[in-house]
C-alpha positions as CSV (number, residue, x, y, z in Angstrom):
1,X,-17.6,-31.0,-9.2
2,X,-17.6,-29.8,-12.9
3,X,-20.8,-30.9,-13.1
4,X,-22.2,-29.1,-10.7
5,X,-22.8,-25.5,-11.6
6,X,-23.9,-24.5,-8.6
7,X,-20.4,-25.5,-6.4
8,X,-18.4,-24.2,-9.6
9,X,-20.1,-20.6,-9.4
10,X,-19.8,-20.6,-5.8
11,X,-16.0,-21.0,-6.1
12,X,-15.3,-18.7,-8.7
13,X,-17.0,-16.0,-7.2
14,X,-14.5,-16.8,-3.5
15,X,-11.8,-16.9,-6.3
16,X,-12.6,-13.5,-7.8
17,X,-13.8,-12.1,-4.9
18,X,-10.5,-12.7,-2.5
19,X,-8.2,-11.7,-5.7
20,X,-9.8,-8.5,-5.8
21,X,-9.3,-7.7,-2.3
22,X,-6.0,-7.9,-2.8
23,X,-6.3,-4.8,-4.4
24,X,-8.3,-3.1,-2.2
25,X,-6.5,-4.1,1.1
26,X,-3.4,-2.3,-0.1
27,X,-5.5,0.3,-1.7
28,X,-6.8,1.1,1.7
29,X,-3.5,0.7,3.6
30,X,-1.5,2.5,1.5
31,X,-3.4,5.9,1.5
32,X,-3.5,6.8,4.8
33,X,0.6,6.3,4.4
34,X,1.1,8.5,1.9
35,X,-1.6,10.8,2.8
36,X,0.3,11.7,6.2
37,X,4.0,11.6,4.4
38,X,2.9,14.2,2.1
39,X,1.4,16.8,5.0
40,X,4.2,16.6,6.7
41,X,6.6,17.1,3.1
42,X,4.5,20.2,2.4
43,X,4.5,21.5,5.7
44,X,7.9,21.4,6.3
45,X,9.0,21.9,2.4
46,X,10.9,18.9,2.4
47,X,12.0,17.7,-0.9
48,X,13.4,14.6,0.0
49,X,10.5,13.8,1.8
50,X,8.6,14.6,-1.1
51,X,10.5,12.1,-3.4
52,X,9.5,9.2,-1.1
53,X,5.7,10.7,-2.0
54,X,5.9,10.2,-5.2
55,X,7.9,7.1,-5.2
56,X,4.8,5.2,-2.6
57,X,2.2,7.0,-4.6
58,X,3.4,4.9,-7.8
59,X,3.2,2.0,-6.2
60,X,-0.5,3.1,-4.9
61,X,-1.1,4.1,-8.5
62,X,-0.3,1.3,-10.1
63,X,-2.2,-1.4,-7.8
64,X,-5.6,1.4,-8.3
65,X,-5.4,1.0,-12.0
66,X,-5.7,-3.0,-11.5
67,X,-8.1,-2.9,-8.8
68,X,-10.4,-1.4,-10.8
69,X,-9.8,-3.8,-14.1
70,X,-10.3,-6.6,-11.6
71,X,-13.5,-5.0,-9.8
72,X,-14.9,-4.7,-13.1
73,X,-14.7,-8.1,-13.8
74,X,-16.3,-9.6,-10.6
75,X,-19.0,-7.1,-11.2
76,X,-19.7,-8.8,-14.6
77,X,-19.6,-12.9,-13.7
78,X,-21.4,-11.1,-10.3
79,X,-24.0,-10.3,-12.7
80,X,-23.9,-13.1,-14.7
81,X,-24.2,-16.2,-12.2
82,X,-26.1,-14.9,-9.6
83,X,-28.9,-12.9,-11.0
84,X,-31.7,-14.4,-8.8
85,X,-30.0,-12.1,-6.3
86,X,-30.4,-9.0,-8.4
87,X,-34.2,-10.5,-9.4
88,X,-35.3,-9.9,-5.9
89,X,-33.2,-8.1,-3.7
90,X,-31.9,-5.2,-6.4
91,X,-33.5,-2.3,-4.9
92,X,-31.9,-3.1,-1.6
93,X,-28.9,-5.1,-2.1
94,X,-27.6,-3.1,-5.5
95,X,-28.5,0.7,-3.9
96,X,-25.5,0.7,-2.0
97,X,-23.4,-0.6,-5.0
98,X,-24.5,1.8,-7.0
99,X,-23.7,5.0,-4.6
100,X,-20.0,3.3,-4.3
101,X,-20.0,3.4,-8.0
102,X,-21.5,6.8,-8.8
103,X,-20.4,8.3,-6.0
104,X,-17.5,7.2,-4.0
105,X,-15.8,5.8,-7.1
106,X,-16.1,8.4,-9.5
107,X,-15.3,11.0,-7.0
108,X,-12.2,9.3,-6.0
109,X,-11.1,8.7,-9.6
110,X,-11.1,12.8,-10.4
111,X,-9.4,13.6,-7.6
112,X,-6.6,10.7,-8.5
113,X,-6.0,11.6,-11.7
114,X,-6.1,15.6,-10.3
115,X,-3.3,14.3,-7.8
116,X,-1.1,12.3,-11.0
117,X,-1.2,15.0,-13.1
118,X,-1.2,17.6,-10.4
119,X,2.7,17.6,-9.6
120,X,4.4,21.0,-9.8
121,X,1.2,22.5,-11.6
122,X,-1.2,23.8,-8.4
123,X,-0.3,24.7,-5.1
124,X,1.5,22.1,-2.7
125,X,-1.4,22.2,-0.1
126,X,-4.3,22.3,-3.0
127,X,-2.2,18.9,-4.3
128,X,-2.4,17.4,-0.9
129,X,-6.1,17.7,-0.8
130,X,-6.5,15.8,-4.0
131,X,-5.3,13.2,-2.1
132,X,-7.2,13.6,1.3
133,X,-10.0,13.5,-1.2
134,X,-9.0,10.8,-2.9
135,X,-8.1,8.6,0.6
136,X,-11.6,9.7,2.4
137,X,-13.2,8.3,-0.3
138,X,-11.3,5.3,-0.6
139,X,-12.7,4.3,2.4
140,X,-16.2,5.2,1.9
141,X,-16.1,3.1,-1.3
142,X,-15.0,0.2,1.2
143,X,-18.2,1.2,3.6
144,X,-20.7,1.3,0.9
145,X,-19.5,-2.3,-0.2
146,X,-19.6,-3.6,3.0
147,X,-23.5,-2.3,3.3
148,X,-24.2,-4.6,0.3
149,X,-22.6,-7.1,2.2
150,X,-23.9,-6.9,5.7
151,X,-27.0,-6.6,3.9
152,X,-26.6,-10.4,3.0
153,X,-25.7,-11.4,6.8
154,X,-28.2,-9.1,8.7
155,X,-30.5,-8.4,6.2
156,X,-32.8,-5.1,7.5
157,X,-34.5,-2.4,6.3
158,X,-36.7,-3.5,3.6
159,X,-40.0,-4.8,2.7
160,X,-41.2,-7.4,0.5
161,X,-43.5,-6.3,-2.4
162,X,-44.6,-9.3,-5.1
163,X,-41.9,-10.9,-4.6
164,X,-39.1,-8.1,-4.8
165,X,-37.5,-6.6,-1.7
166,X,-38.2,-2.8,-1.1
167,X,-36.0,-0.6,1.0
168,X,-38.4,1.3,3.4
169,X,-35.6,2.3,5.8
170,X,-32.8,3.5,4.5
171,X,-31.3,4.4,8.3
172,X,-31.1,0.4,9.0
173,X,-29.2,-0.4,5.9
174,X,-26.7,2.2,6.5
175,X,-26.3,1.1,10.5
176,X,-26.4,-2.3,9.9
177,X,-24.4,-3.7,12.8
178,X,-22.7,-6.3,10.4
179,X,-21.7,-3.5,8.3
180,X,-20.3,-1.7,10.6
181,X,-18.1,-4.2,12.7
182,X,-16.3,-5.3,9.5
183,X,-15.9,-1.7,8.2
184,X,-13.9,-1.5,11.6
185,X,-12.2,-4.4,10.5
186,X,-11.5,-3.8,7.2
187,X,-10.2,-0.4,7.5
188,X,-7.3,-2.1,10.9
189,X,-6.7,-5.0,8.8
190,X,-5.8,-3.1,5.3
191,X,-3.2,-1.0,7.4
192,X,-2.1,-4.3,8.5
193,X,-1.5,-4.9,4.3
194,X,0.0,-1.1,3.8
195,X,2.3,-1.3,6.8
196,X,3.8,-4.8,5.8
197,X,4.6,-3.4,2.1
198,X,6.2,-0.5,3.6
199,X,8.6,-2.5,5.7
200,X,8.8,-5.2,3.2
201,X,10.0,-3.1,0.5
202,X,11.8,-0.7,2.5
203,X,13.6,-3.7,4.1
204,X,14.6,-4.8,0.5
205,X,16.2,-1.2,-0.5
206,X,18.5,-1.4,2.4
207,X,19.3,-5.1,1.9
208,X,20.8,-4.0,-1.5
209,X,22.5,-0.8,0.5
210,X,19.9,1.7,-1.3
211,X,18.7,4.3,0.7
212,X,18.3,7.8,-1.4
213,X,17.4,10.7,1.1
214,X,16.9,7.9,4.0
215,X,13.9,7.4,2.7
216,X,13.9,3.9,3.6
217,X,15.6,4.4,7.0
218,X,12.0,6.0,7.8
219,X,9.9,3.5,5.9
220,X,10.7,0.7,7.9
221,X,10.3,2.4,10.8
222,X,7.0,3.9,10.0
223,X,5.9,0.6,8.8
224,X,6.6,-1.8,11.7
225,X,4.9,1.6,14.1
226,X,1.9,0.8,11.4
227,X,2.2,-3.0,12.3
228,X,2.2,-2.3,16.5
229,X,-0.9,0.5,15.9
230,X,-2.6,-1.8,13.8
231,X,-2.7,-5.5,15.1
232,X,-4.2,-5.0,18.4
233,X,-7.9,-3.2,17.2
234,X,-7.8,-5.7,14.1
235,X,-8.4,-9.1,16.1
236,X,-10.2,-6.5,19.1
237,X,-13.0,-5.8,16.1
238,X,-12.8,-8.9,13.8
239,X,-13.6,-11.5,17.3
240,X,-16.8,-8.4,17.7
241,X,-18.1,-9.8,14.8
242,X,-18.6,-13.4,16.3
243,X,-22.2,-11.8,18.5
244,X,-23.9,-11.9,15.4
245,X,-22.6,-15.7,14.8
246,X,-26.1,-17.7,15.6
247,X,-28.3,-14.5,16.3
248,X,-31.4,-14.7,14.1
249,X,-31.6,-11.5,11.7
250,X,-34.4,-9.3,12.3
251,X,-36.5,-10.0,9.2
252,X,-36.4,-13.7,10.0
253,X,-39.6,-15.3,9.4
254,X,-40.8,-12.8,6.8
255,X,-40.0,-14.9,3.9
256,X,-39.8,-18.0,5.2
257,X,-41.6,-19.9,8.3
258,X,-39.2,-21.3,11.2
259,X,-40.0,-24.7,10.1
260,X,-38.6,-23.7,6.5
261,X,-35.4,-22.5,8.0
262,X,-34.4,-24.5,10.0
263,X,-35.3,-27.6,7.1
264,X,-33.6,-25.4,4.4
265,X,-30.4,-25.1,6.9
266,X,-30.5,-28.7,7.9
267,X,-30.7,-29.8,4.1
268,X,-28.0,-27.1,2.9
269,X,-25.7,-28.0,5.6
270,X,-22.3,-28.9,3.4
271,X,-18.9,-30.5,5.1
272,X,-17.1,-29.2,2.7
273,X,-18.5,-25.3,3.0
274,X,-17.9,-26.1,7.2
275,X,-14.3,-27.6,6.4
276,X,-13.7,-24.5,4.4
277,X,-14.2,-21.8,7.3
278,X,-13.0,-23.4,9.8
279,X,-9.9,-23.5,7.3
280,X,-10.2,-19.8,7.2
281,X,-10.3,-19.6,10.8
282,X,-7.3,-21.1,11.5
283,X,-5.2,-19.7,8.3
284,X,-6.5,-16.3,10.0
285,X,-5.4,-16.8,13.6
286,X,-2.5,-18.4,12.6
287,X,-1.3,-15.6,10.3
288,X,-2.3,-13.0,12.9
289,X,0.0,-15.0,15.5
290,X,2.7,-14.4,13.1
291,X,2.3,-11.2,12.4
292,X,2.4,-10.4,16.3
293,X,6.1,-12.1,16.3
294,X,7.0,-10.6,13.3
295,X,6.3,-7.0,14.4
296,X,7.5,-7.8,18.2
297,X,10.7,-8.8,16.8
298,X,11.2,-5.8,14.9
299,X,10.3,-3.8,17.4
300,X,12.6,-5.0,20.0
301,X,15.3,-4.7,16.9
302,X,14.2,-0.9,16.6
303,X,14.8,-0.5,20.0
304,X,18.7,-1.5,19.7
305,X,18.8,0.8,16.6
306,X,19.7,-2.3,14.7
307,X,16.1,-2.3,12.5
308,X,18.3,-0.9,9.1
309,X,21.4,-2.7,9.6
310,X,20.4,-6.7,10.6
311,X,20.3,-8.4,7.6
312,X,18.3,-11.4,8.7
313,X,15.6,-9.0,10.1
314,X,15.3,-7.3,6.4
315,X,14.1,-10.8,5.1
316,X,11.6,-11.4,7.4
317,X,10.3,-8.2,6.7
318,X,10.7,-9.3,2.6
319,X,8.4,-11.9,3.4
320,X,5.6,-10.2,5.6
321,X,3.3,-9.0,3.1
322,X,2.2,-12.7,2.9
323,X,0.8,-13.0,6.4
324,X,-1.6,-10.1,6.7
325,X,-3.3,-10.9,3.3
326,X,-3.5,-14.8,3.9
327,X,-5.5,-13.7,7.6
328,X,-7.6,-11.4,5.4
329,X,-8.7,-14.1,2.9
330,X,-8.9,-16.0,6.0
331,X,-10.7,-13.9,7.7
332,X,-13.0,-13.2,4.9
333,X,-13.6,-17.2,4.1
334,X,-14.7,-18.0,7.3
335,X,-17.1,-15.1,7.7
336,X,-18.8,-15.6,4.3
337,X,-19.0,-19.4,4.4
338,X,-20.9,-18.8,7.9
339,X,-24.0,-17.9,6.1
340,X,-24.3,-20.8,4.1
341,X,-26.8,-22.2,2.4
342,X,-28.2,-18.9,2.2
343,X,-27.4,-15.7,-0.1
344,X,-29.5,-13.5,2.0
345,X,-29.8,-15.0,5.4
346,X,-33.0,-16.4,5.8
347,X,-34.5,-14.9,2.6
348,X,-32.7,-16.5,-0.4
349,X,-30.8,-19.4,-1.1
350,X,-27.5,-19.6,-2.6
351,X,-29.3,-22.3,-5.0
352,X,-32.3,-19.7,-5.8
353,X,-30.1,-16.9,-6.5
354,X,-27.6,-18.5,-9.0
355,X,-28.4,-17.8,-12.9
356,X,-29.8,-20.9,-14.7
357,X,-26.1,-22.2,-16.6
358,X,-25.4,-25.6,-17.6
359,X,-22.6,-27.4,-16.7
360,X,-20.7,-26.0,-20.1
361,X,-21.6,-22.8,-19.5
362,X,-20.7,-22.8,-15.7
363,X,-17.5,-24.6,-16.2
364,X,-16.5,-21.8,-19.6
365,X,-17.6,-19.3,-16.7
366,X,-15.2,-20.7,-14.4
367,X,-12.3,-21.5,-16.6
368,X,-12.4,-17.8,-18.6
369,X,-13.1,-15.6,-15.3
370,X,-10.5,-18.0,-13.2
371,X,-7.8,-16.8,-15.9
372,X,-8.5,-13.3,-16.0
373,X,-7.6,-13.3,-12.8
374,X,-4.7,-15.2,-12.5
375,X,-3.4,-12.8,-15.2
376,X,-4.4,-10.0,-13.2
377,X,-2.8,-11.1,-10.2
378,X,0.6,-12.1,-11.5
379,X,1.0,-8.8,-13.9
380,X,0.3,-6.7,-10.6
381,X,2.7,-8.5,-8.5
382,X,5.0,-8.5,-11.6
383,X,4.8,-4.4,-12.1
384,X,4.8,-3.9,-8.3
385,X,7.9,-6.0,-7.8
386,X,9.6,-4.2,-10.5
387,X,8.5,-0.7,-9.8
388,X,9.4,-0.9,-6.0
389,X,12.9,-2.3,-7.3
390,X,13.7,0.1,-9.6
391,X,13.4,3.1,-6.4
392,X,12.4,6.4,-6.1
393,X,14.0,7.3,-9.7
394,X,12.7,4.6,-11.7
395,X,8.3,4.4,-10.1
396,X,5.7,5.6,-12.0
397,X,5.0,9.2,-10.4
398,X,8.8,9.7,-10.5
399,X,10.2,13.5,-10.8
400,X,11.6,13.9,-14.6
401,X,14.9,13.5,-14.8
402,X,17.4,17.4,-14.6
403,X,18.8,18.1,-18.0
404,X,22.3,18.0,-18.3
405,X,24.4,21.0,-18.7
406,X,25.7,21.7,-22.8
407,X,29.4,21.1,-23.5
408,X,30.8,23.8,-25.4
409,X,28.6,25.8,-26.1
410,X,26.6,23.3,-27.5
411,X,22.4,23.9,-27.7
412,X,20.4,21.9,-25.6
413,X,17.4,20.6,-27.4
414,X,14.3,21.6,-26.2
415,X,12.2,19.0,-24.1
416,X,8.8,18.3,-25.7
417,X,5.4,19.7,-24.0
């Protein structure tokens, strides 16, 4: 295999590209959380409620700041090994990359850092917009990726000009059906991510007996209600998806004859790439299984008012945050190996589209971008582990700390600006 750059780029980029969701699943999960615990702090005034804001919004913080590092860095190998893709499919397959970018991202950066900084400094319903800003466009940052990608599975829309795809209707790229089924999906299965921290990490506080405000009593609960909302419409949209599964796109033929396909597809065909989805497949439905039990369970245990008080339920819940991200990558293998050997189905070969590396230069490419992310991986789970410990007085967005009173008289030093 190391001397193959073409299976080496192809696993990096599944590497890269499933690390980095990791960010974005709990990215999109955990806004809606916090976006709804802070309307309902500001509308009833509720200072304790308001604490358990500020101690979810570090966490949400925190896991942005290293999404973005590591969505940076697929970008670059993304340009780097696959630049027959950009060659001839730029216009239409990097437009909707580009709004997410210029648009989406930038948008939703302001109003982040409006929201950080924000605290105590402008009105409490002007603060919660920030962050209905900041969570609507979350999610159409996740929608204008996921045109890019349904793009590659059903590509439409476009015209080909010398050689180079030209978008000539912009309508069909937005409504691509592929797009849209795993925005549905994406946007059930992150809550699916958010709800299982919740729990998880509220689970842990009351382990240890910590529970400031009962602000865990009502992040348990709130999370395992996120779980029982959430699981059903996940596998109800993601099996949707399986009507495209075999259905010819509908610029078949304009690039290549029928003949060509089905010889490119016969000769691509890999047991390895066939081995690897229906891996996914089953790591998906078996994780989704699990999560069912998992969130029955704690449901019944609701029920008998027992959810903050068994101790063996609070380490299942530990553990949950596991399942729902292993049927994501799932999920997300089996879908993408699916449309092997081609890049863009029908149009462009995986082969044709990667860059022309050696095998040194494919394996340095593997080795240095494989690293970064491990790094990046283990340092979030690191600084998320020791934030959530720490509790609502030790996160990042945490209230400063009340002076204590003088003794004797004594002058208080003043705090700097």
């Amino acid at each position: 295999m190391l001397d193959d750059p073409l299976s080496l780029a192809r696993l990096q980029f599944a590497c890269t590209a499933a690390t980095h969701y990791m960010f974005v699943a709990l990215t999109l999960g955990l806004a809606p959380y916090i976006l709804f615990n802070q309307l309902t702090a500001v509308r009833k005034r509720d200072g304790a409620r308001m604490r358990a804001v500020r101690f979810w919004g570090g966490l949400y913080v925190l896991n942005y700041a290293m999404g973005v590092l590591s969505g940076l860095v697929m970008e670059l190998q993304l340009a780097l090994n696959w630049s027959g893709l950009s060659d001839m499919f730029g216009y239409a397959f990097g437009a909707p990359l580009a709004v997410e970018t210029m648009g989406a991202f930038f948008v939703e950066s302001t109003f982040l850092g409006l929201w950080i900084f924000g605290w105590d400094r402008m009105g409490r319903w002007a603060h919660w917009a920030c962050f209905l800003v900041v969570t609507a466009t979350a999610y159409a940052s996740a929608y204008w990726v996921l045109v890019a990608n349904g793009f590659l599975k059903w590509p439409a829309g476009f015209r080909i000009e010398d050689g180079v795809a030209v978008l000539d209707s912009p309508w069909s790229l937005m409504g691509n059906p592929s797009t849209l089924m795993a925005f549905g999906h994406v946007a059930t299965s992150a809550l699916l991510v958010g709800g299982a921290l919740v729990c998880a990490v509220s689970a842990a506080h009351l382990r240890r007996g910590n529970d400031p405000d009962r602000m865990f009593h009502r992040g348990v609960r709130h999370g395992t209600a996120i779980l029982l909302l959430a699981v059903m419409p996940v596998v109800t949209v993601g099996g949707a998806q399986f009507v495209l599964y075999g259905q010819e796109p509908p610029t078949s033929g304009m690039t290549y004859s029928a003949e060509e396909i089905a010889a490119i597809e016969s000769e691509g065909a890999s047991s390895a790439v066939e081995a690897a989805g229906m891996a996914g497949d089953g790591v998906m439905m078996g994780s989704w299984l699990l999560i069912c039990i998992v969130a029955g369970t704690a449901a019944l245990v609701w029920l008998m008012n027992r959810l903050d008080r068994w101790r063996w339920v609070h380490w299942m819940l530990i553990a949950l945050p596991v399942l729902p991200y292993a049927a994501s990558i799932g999920g997300w293998t089996a879908r993408e190996t699916e449309r092997q050997p081609w890049v863009v189905r029908h149009h462009l070969t995986t082969a044709d589209a990667m860059s022309d590396l050696s095998p040194t230069m494919a394996t340095a490419s593997f080795a240095f971008f494989t690293a970064a992310f491990a790094v990046l991986a283990a340092a979030t789970f690191w600084l998320l582990v020791r934030f959530a410990r720490r509790g609502p007085e030790g996160g990042p967005l945490a209230p400063p700390r009340p002076e204590t009173e003088p003794e004797d008289g004594a002058q208080v030093p003043a705090r700097p600006l």
